[in-house]
N, C-alpha and C positions, 0 to 999 in steps of 0.2 A: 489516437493516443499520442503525447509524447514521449520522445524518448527519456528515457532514467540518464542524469549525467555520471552518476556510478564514478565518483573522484575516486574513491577509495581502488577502485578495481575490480572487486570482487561482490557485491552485489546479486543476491539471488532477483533481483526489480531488473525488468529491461525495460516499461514502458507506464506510463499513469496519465491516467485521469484524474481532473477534478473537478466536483461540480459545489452547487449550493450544500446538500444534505450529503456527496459520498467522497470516495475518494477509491476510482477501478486501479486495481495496481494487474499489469500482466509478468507474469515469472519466467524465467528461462526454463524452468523444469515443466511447466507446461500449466495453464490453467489462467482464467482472467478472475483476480478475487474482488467482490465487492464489499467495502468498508463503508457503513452511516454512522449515522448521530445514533439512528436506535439500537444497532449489532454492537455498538463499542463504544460509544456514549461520546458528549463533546469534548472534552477532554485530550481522549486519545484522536477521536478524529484529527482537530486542531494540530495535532504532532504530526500525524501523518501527511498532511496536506504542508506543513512546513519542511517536514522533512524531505517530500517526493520536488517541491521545487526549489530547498538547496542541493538536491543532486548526493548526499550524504545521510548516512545511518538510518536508511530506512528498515532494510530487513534484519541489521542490529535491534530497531525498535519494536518490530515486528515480535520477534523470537525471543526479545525480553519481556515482552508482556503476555501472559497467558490470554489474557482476556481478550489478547487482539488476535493473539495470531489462530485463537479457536470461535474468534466471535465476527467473521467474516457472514457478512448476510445472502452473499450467492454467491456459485462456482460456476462461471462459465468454460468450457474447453476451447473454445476462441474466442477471439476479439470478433 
């Protein structure tokens, strides 16, 4: 995974992936979440994957969208 550049500072995102269909984001608070096309549609994918590599407003975007932040398609406890 890379690292979250977190400009902002405060950021619950420390680490992400991106691939073709997902986008693994890992949390400080503990858990690795998987995000697709099919859990949250393209739409929101497309944000997330812009957002995770400008390094800003991801978990802004995350907790502003119900749809995402409850439509995550798996929970890993590590990377």
């Amino acid at each position: 995974m890379e690292r979250y550049r977190n400009i902002s500072g405060d950021s619950g995102v420390e680490a992400y992936e991106i691939g073709d269909d997902f986008v693994k984001l890992r949390f400080r608070t503990g858990g690795v979440y998987w995000y697709t096309e099919a859990s949250v549609g393209a739409r929101h994918l497309a944000a997330l994957k812009r957002l995770a590599r400008r390094g800003q407003g991801l978990s802004t975007y995350i907790s502003q969208h119900t749809e995402v932040s409850a439509g995550y398609a798996r929970k890993d406890s590590e990377d």
